[in-house]
VOKOLPA-122211 format. One record per atom (N, C-alpha, C): residue number from 1; atom name; x, y, z. Coordinates in steps of 0.02 Angstrom, whole numbers. Each point is the difference from the previous one (the first is absolute). Layout:
N
   resi   name        u        v        w
    NUM     CA        X        Y        Z
...
// end
This chain:
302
   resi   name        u        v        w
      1      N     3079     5647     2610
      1     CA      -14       48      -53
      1      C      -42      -31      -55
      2      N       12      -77        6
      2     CA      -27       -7      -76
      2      C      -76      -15       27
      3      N      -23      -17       67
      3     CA      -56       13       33
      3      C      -55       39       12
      4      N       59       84        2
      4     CA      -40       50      -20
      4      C      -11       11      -85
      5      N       50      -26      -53
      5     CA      -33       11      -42
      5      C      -58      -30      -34
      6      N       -8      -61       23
      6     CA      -49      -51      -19
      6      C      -55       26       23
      7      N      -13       12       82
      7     CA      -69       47       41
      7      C      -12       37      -26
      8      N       19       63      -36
      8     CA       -3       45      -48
      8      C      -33      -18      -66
      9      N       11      -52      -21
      9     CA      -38      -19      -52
      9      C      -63      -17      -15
     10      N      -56        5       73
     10     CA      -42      -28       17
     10      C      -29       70        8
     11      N      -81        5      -18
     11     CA      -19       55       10
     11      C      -32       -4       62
     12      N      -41      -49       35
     12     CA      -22       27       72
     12      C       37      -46       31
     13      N       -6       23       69
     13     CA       31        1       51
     13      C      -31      -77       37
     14      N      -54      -13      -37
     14     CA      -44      -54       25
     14      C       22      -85       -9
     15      N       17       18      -77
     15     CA       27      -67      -24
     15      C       37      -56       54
     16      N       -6      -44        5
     16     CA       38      -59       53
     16      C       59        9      -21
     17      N       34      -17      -54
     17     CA       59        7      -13
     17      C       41       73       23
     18      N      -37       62       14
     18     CA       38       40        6
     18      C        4       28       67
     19      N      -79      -38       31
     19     CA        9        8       66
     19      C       64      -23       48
     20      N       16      -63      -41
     20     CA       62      -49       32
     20      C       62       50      -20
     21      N       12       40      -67
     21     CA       49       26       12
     21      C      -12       65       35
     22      N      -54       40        3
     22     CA        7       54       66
     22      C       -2       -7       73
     23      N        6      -63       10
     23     CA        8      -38       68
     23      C       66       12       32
     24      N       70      -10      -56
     24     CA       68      -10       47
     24      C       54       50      -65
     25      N      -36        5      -74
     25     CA       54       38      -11
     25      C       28       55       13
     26      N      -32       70       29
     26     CA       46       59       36
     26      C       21      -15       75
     27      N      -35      -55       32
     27     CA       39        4       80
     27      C       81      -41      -15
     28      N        0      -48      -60
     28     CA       37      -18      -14
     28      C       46       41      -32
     29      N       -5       57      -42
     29     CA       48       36       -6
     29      C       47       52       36
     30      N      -58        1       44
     30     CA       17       52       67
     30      C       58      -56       37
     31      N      -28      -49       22
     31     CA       35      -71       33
     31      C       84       -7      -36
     32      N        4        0      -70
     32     CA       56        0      -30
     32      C       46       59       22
     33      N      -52       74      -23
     33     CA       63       37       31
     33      C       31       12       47
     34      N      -27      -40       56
     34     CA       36       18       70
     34      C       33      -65        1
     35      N        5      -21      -32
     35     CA       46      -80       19
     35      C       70       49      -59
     36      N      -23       23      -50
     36     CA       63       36      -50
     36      C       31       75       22
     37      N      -26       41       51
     37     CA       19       62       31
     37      C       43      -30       44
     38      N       57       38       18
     38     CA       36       17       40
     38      C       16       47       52
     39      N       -6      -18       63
     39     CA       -7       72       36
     39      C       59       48       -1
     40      N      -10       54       25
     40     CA       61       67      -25
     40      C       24       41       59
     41      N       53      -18       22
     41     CA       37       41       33
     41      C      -12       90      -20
     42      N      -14        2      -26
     42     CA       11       70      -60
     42      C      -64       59       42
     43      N       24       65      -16
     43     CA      -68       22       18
     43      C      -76        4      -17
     44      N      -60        0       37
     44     CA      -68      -25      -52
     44      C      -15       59      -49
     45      N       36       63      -23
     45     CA       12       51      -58
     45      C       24      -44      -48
     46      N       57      -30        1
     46     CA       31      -38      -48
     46      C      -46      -60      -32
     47      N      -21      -37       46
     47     CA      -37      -58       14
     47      C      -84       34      -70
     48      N      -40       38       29
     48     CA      -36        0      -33
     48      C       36       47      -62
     49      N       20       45       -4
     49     CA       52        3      -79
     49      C       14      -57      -51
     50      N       27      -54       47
     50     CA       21      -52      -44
     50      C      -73      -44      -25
     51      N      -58       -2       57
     51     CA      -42      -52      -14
     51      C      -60       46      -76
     52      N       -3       75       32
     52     CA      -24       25      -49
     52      C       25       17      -68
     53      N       71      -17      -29
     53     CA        6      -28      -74
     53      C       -6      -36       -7
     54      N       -5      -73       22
     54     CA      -15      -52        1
     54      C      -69      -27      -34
     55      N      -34       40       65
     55     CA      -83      -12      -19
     55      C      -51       68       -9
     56      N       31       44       -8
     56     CA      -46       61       -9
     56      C       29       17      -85
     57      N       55       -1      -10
     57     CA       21       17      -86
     57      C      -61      -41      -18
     58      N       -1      -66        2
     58     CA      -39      -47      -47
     58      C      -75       14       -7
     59      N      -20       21       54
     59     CA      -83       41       35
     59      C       -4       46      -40
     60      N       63       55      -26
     60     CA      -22       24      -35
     60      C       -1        5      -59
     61      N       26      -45      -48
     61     CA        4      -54      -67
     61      C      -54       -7       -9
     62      N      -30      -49       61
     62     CA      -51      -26        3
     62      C      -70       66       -4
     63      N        5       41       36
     63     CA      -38       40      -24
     63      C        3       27      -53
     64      N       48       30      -21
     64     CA       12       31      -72
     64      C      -42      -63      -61
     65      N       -1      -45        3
     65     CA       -5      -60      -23
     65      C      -92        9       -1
     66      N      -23        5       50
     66     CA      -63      -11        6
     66      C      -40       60      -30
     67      N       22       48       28
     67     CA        2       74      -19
     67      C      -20        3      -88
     68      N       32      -38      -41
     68     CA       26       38      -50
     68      C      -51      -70      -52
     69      N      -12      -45       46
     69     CA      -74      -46      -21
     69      C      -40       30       10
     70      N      -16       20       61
     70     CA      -75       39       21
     70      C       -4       71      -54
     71      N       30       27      -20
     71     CA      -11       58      -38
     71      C      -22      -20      -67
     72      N       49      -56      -23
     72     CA       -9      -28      -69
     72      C      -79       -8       -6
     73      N      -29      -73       82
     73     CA      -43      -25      -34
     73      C      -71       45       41
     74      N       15       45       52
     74     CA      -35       51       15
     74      C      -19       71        7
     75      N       64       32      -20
     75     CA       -6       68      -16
     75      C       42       35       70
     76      N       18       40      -11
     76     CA       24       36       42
     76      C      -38       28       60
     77      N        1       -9       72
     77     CA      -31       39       52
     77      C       41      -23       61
     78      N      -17       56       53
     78     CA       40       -5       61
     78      C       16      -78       38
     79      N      -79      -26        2
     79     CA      -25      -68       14
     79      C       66      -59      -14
     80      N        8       27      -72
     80     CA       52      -62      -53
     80      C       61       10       45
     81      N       13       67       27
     81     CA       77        0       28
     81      C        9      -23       59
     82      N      -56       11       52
     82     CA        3      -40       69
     82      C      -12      -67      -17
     83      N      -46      -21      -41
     83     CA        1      -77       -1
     83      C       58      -38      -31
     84      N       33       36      -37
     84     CA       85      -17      -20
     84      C       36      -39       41
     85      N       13       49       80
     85     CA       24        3       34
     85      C       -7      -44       65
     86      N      -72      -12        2
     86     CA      -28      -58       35
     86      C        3      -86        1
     87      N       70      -12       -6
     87     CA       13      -78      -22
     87      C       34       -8       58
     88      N      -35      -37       58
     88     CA       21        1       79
     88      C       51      -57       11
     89      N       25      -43      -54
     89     CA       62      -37       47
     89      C       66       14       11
     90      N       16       31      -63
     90     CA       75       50        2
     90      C       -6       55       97
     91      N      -25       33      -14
     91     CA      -30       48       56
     91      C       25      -30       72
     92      N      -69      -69      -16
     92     CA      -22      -22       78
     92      C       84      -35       16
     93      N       34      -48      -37
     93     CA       66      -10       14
     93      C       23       40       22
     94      N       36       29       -9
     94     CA       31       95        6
     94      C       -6        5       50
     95      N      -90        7       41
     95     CA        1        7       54
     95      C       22      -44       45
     96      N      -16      -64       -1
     96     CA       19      -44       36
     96      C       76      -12       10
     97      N       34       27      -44
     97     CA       72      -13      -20
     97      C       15       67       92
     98      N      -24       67      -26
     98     CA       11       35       66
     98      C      -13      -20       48
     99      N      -50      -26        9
     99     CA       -8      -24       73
     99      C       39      -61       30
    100      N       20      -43      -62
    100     CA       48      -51       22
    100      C       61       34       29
    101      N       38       39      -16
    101     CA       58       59       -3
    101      C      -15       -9       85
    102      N      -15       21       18
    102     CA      -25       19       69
    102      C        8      -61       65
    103      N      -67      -45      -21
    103     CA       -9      -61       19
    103      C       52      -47       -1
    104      N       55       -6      -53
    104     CA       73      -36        0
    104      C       25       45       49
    105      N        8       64        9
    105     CA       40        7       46
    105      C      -13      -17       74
    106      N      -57       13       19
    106     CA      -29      -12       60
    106      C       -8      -83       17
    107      N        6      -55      -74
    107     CA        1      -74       10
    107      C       64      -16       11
    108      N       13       11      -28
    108     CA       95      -19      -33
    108      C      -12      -75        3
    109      N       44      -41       19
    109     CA      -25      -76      -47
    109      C      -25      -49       66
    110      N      -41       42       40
    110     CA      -32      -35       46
    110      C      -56      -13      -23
    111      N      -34      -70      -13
    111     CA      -36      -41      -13
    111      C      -69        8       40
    112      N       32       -4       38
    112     CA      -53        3       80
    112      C      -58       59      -27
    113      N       44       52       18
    113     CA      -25       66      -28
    113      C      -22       30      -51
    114      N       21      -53      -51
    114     CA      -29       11      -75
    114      C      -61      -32        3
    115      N      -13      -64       40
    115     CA      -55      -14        6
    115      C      -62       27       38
    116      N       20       60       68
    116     CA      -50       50        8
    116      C      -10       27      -55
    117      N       50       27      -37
    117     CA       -7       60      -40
    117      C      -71       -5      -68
    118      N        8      -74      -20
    118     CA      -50      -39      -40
    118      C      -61      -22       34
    119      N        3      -20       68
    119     CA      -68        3       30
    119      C      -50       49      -28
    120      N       53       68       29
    120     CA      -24       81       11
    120      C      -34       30      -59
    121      N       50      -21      -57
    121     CA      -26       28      -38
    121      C      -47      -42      -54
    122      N       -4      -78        5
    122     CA      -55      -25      -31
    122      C      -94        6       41
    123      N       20       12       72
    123     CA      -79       23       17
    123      C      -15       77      -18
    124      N       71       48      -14
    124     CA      -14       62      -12
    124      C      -37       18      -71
    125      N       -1      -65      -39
    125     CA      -16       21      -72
    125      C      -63      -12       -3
    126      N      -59      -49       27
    126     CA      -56        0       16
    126      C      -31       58       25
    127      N       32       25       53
    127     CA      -18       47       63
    127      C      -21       72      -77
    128      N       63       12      -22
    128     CA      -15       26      -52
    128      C      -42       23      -47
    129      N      -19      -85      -21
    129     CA      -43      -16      -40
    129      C      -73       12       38
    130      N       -6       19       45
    130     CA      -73       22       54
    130      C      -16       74       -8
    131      N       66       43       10
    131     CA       -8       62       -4
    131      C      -19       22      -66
    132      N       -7      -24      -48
    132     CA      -15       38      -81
    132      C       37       33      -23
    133      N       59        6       14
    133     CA       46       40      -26
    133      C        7        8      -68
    134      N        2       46      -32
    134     CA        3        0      -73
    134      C       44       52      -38
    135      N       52       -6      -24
    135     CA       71       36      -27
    135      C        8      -14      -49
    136      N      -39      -10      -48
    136     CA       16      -45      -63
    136      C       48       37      -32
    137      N       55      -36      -27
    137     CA      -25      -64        3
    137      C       51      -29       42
    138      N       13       10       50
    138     CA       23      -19       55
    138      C      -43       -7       49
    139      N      -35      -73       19
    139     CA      -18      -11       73
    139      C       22      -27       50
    140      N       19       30       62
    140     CA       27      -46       48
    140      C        7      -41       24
    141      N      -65      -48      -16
    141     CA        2      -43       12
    141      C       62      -74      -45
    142      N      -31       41      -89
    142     CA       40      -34      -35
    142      C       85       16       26
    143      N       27       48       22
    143     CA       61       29       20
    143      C       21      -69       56
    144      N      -27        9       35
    144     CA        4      -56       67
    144      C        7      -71      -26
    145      N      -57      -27      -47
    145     CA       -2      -33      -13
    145      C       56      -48      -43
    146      N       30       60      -31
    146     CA       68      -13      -60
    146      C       65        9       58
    147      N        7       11       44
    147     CA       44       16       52
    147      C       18      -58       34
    148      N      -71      -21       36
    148     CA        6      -69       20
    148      C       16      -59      -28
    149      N       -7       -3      -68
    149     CA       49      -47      -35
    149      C       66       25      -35
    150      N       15       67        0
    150     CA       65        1      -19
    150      C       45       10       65
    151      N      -27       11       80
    151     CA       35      -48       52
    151      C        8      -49      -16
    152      N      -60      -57       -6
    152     CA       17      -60       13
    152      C       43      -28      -54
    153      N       18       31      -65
    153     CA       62      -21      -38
    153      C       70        3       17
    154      N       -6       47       45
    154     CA       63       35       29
    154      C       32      -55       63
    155      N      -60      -19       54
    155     CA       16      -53       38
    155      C       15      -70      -17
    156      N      -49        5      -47
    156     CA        9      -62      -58
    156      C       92      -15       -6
    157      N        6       68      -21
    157     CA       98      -10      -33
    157      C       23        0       53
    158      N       -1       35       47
    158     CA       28        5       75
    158      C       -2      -73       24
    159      N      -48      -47        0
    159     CA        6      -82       19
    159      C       35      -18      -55
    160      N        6       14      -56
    160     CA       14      -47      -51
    160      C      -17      -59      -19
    161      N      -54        5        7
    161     CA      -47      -48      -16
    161      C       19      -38      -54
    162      N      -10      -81       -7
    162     CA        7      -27      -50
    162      C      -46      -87       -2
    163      N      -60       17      -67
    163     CA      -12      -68      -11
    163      C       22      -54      -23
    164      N       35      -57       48
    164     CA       41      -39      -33
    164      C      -34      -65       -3
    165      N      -39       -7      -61
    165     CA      -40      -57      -44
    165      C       21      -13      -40
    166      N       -9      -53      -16
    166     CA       26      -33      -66
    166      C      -49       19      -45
    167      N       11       12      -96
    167     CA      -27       20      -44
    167      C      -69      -54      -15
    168      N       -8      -66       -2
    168     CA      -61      -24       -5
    168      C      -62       13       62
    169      N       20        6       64
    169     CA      -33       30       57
    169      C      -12       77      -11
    170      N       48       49      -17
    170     CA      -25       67      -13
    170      C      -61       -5      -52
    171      N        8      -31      -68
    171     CA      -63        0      -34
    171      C      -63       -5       27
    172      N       -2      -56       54
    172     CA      -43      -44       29
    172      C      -27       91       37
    173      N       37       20       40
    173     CA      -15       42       64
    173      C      -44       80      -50
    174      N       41        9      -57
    174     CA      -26       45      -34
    174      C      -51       -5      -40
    175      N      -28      -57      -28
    175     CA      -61      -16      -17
    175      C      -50      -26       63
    176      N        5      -19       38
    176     CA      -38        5       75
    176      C       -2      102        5
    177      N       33        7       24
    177     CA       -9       67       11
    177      C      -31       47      -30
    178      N       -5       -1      -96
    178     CA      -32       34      -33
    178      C      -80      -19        4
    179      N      -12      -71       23
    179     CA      -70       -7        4
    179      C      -28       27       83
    180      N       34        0       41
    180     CA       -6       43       49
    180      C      -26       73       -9
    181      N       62       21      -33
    181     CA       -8       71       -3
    181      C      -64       20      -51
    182      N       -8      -31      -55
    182     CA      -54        0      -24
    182      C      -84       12       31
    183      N        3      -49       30
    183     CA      -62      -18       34
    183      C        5       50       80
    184      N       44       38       21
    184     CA        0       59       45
    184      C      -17       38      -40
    185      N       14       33      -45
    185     CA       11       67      -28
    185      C      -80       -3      -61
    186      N      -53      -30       17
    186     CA      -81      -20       -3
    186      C      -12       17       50
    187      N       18       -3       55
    187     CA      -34        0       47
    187      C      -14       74       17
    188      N       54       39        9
    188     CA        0       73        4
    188      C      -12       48      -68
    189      N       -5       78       34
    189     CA      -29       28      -72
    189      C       60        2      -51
    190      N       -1       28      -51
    190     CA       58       25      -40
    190      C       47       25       21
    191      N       70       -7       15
    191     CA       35       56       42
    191      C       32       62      -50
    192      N      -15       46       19
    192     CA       22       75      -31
    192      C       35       38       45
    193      N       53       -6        0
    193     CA       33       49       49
    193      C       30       40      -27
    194      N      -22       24      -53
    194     CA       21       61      -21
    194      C      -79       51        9
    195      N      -39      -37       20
    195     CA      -71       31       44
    195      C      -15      -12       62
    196      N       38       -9       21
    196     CA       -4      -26       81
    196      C      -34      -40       12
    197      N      -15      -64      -53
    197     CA      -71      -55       19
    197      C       46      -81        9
    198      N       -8      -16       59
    198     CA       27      -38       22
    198      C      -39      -66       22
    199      N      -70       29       12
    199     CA      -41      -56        2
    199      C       -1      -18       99
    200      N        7      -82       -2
    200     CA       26       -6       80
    200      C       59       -2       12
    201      N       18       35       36
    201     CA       73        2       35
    201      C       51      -50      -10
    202      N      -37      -41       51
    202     CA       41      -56        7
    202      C       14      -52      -45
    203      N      -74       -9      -37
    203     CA       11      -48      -61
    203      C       59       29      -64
    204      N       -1       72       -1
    204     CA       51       33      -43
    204      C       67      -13       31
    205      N       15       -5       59
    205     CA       59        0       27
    205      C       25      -91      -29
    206      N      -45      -25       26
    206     CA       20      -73      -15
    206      C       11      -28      -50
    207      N      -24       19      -50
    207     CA      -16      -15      -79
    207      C       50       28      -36
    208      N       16       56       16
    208     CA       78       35      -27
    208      C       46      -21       30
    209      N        0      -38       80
    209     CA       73      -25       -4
    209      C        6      -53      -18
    210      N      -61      -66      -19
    210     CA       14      -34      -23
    210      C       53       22      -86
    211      N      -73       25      -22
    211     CA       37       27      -75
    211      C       72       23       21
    212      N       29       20       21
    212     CA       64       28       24
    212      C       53      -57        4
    213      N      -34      -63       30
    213     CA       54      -55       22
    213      C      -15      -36      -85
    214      N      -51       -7      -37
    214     CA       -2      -21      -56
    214      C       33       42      -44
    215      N       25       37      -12
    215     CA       13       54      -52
    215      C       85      -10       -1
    216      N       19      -12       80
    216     CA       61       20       20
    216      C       16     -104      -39
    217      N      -30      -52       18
    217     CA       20      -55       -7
    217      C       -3        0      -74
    218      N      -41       19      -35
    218     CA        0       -6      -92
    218      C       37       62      -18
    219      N       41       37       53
    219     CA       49       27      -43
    219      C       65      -41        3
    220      N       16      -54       44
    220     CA       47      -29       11
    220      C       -3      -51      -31
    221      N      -64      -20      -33
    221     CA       -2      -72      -20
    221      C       30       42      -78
    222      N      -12       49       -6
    222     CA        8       39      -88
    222      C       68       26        3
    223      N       40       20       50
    223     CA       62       45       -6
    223      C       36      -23      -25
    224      N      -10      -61      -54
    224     CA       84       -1      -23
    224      C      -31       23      -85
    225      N      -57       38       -6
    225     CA      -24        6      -55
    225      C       27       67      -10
    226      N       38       43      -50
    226     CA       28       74        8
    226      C      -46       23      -26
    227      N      -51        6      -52
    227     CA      -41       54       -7
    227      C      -34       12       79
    228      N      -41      -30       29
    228     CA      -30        9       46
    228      C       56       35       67
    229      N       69      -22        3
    229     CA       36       69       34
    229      C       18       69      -42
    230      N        2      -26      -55
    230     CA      -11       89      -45
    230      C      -64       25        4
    231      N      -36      -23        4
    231     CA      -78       32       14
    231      C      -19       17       62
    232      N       35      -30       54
    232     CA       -5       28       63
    232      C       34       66       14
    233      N       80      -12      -40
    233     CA       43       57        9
    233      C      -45       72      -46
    234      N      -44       11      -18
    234     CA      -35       35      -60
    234      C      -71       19       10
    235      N      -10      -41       63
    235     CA      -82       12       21
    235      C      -30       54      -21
    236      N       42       67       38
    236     CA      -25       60       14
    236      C       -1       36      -88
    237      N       31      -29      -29
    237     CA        1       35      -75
    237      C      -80      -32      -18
    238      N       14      -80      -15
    238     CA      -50      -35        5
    238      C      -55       48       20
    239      N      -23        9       49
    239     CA      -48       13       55
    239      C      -42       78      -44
    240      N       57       41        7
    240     CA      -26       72      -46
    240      C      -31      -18      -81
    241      N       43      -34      -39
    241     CA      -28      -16      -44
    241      C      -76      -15      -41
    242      N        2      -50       69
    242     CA      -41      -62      -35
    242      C      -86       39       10
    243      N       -8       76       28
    243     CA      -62       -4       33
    243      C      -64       20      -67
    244      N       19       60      -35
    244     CA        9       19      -44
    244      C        8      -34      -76
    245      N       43      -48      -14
    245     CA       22      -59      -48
    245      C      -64      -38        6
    246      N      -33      -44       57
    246     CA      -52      -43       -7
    246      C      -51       43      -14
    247      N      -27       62       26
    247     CA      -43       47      -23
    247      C      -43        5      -85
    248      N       66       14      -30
    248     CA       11       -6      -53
    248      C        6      -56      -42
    249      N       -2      -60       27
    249     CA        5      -60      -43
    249      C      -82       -3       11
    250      N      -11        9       71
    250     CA      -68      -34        5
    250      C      -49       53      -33
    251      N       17       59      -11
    251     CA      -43       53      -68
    251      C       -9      -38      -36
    252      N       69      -21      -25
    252     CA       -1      -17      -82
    252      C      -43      -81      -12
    253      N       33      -32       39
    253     CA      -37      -99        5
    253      C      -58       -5        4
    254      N      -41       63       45
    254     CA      -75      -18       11
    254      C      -44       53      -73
    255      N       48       15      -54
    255     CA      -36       12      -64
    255      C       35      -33      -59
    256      N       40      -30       14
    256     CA       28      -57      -60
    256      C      -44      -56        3
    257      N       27      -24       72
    257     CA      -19      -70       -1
    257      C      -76      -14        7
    258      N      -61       37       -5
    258     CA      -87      -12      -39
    258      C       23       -2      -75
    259      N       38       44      -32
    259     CA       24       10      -84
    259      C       16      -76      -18
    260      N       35      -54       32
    260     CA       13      -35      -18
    260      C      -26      -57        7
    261      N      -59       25       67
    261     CA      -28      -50        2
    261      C       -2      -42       52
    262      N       35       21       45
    262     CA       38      -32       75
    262      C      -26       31       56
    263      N      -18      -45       36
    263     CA      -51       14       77
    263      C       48      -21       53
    264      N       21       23       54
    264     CA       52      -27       27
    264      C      -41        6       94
    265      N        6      -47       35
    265     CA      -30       21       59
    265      C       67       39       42
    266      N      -28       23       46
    266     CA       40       43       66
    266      C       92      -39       -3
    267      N       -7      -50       18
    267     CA       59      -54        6
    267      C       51        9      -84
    268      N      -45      -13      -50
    268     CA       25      -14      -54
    268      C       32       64      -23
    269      N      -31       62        3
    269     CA        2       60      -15
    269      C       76       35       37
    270      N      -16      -20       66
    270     CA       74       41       42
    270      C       51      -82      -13
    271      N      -18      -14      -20
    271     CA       83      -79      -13
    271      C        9       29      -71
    272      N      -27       39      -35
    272     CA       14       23      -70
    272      C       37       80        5
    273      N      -18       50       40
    273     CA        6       51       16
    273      C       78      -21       15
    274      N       -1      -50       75
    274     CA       66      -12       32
    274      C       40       -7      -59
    275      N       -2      -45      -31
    275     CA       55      -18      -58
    275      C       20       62      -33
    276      N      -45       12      -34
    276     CA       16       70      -41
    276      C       20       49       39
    277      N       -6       19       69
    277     CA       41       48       37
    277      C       66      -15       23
    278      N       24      -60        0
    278     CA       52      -29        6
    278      C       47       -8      -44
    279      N      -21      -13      -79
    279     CA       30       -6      -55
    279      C       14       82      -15
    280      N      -40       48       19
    280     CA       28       64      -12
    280      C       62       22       52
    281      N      -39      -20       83
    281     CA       66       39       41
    281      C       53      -25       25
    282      N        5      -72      -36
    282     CA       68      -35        4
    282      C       57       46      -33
    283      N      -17        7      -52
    283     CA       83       68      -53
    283      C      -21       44       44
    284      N      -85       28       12
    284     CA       24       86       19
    284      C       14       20       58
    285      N       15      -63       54
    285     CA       28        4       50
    285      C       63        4      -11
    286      N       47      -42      -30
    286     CA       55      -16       -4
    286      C       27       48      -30
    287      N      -12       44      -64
    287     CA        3       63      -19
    287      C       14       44       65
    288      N      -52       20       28
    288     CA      -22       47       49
    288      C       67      -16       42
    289      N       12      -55       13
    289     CA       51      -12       53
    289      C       65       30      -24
    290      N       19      -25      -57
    290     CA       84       15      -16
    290      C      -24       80      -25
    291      N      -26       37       -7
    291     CA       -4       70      -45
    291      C      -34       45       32
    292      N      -71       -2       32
    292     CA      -35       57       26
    292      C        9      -41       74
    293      N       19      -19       34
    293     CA       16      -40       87
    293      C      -18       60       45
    294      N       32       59      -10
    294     CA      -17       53       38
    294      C      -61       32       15
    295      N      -49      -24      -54
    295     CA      -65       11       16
    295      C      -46      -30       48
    296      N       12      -56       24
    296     CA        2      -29       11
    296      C       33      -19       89
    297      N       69       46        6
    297     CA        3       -6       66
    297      C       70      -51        7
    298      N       27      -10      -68
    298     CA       43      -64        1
    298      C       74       45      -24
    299      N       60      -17       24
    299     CA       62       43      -44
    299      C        1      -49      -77
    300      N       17       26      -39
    300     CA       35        5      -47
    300      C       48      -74        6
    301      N        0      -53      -56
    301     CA       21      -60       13
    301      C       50       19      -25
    302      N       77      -16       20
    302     CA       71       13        5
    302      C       18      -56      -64
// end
C-alpha cells in the first residue's frame, strides 16, 4: 500500500522510479489476497454477499469520494459520474474473488491441480490480451492476470511456504533483488493494468514474481514493526483515501512551492507529496477506522 501511494505521487508513468513500482505492486496485492482468503464451504450467493461488502461498500466511498472532487474541481456532467465509478482494482478483485469460489472447489487442496489451474489461466491472460477486449474499466486480461496471482497466493499458503534465512543474509538477498527488479522493470513498458498494458508477457510475469518474493521477504524482515501491520490491516481505507488527498496536495504544492521559490524535480516533488500524504492519512485513517469503518466495508471496532 505504501507502494501504491508513493507511484501515485509521480505524475507519469515513465519515471524509472515508478516504473519499478508498477512492475510488482498490484500482482503483489492480488498475491497477498489469496495467501489471506479462505475458501468457503458456504454457498457462492453468500460467498459473493460477503466479498461484495467487503470490497464493493469501499468502491463506492471511493466513488462518492471522487465524484464529489470531480464536481468541485470540474463541474457537474454525466462523464464526472461514470468516471467516478471507473477505479478498476476494487472491481477486478471482486471478480477474481468469484472465480476463485469456483476454482477452490473444483482444486480443493490438490497442488497438482492448482498447478494446471495456474498454467491455464496465466497463458489465458495474454491470449486475452490479443483479442482487444475492452470493458473498462474492467479488462480481461487484467482480470486473469490478478487471478493468477491471487491463485498463486493461495498455493503459496496451501505449501506453507517459509523463508528460513537468517536476518544479515535476508538484507543481503533483498538488496540484490531490488537491483534486479529494478533493472527488469526498464526493460519493459510501464505496466498499467488498470489499462490492460502489460507490455511483454513474460517479462511482466517474471518481474512481478520476483517483486512478489521481494515484497513478501521485506515484509518479514519489517514484521516486528506494528505500524506497518496496522497499515496493512487498513490498506483498503488507506487505498480509497489517498487518491483524491494527493490530487489535492499536488494542486496546492505545484502553486506554493514557485511562491517560495522552490524547484523540486519528479523524485523530489512525489518524496514531498508522499510525506505530506502520509502525515495527513495516518489520523484519517485511524479515525475512519474506529468511527466511519462501515464505509469502508469493515464492522464497527468492538
Amino acid at each position: 500500500m505504501l507502494f501504491v501511494i508513493l507511484g501515485h505521487c509521480y505524475i507519469g508513468l515513465e519515471d524509472p522510479v515508478n516504473r519499478f513500482i508498477l512492475s510488482f505492486h498490484m500482482p503483489v496485492f492480488f498475491f497477498l489476497s489469496g495467501m489471506c482468503t479462505k475458501t468457503s464451504d458456504g454457498s457462492f450467493r453468500a460467498w459473493t454477499i460477503k466479498k461484495a461488502h467487503s470490497l464493493l461498500i469501499p468502491q463506492l466511498t471511493l466513488a462518492a469520494i471522487v465524484f464529489v472532487y470531480a464536481v468541485l474541481s470540474q463541474g457537474f456532467s454525466v462523464t464526472v459520474i461514470v468516471n467516478s465509478l471507473l477505479v478498476w482494482f476494487l472491481p477486478t478483485l471482486y471478480l477474481s474473488l468469484l472465480a476463485f469460489y469456483w476454482l477452490a472447489r473444483a482444486c480443493g487442496d490438490s497442488i497438482k491441480v492448482w498447478v494446471v489451474v495456474l498454467c491455464a489461466v496465466g497463458f489465458a491472460a495474454p491470449i486475452a490480451d490479443l483479442l482487444n477486449i475492452a470493458v473498462c474499466p474492467i479488462y480481461p486480461e487484467t482480470v486473469l492476470a490478478g487471478l493468477f496471482f491471487f491463485c498463486l497466493g493461495h498455493v503459496w499458503q496451501l505449501l506453507d511456504c517459509k523463508v528460513s534465512i537468517g536476518k544479515p543474509a535476508k538484507r543481503v538477498v533483498i538488496v540484490l533483488l531490488a537491483l534486479v527488479l529494478f533493472a527488469l522493470s526498464q526493460l519493459n513498458v510501464p505496466i498499467a493494468m488498470y489499462e490492460g498494458e502489460f507490455g511483454f508477457w513474460p517479462l511482466f510475469y517474471f518481474t512481478a514474481l520476483i517483486g512478489t518474493v521481494w515484497v513478501c521477504l521485506l515484509g518479514r524482515l519489517l514484521e516486528g514493526v506494528s505500524f506497518f501491520t496496522w497499515f496493512g490491516q487498513v490498506s483498503v481505507i488507506a487505498f480509497v483515501l489517498h487518491f483524491r488527498l494527493i490530487s489535492l496536495l499536488r494542486a496546492v504544492t505545484v502553486r506554493v512551492l514557485p511562491l517560495a521559490g522552490i524547484y523540486l524535480d519528479s523524485n523530489g516533488m512525489a518524496l514531498l507529496l508522499f510525506i505530506l500524504a502520509m502525515a495527513i492519512l495516518i489520523p484519517l485513517v485511524d479515525f475512519c477506522e474506529k468511527h466511519v469503518g462501515f464505509l469502508f466495508g469493515k464492522e464497527k471496532l468492538k
